[in-house]
C-alpha positions as CSV (number, residue, x, y, z in Angstrom):
1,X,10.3,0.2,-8.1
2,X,9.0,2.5,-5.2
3,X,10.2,2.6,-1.8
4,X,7.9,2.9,0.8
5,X,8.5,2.8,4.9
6,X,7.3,-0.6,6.6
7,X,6.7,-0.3,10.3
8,X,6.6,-3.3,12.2
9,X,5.0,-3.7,15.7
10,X,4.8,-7.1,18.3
11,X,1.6,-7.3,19.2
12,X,1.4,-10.7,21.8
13,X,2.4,-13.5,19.3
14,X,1.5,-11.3,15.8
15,X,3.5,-9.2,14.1
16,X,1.6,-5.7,12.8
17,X,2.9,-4.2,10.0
18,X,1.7,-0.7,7.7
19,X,2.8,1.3,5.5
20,X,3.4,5.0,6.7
21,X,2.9,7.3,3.2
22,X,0.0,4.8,2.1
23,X,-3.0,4.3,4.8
24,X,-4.7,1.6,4.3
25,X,-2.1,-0.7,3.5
26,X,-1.7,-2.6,6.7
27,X,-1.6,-6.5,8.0
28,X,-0.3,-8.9,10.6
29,X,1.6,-12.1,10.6
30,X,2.8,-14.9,13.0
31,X,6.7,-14.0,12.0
32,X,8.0,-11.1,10.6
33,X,9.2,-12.6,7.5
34,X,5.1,-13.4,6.8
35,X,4.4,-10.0,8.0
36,X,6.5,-8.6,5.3
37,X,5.6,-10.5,2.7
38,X,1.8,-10.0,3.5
39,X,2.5,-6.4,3.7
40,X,4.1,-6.4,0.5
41,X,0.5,-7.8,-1.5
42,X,-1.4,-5.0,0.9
43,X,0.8,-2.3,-0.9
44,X,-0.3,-3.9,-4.2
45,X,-3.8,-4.4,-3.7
46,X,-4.7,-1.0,-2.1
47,X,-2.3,0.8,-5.3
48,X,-4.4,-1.3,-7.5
49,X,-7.6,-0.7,-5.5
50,X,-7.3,3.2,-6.0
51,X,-6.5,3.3,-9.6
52,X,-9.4,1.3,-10.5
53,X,-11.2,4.0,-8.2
54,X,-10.3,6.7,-9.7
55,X,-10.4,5.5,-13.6
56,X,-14.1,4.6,-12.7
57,X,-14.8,8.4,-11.2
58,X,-12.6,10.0,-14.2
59,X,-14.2,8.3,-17.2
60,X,-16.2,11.4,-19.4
61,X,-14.4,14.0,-17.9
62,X,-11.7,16.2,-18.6
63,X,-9.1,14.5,-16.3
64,X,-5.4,14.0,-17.2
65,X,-4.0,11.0,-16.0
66,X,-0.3,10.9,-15.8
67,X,2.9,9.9,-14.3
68,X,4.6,11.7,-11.5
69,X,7.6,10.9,-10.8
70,X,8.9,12.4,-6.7
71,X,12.2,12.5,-5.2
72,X,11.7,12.6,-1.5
């Protein structure tokens, strides 16, 4: 499981919400809870966006892909 930091803004009668160590991964919802949960598939998509990225730039080369594990 990773652990990222959520930040949450009111915005009028939306909720903002990104993801501070991961741009791109942002969204909005009516209530927090939706924000959240909205935020949560964001994280997904855009960890799952990049890896398809950068298997498609990598294939024929001489990259290593592997994992890295960080205590922060």
């Amino acid at each position: 499981m990773n652990k990222f930091t959520a930040v949450f803004e009111r915005d009028g009668n939306w909720w903002i919400g990104y993801v501070e160590e991961l741009p791109g991964a942002n969204t909005q919802g009516r209530t927090l809870e939706e924000a959240r949960e909205n935020l949560k598939e964001a994280v997904v998509m855009v960890i799952k966006a990049n890896r398809e990225l950068v298997q498609l730039e990598v294939v024929g080369s001489d990259a290593i892909r592997e994992e890295l594990l960080v205590a922060a």
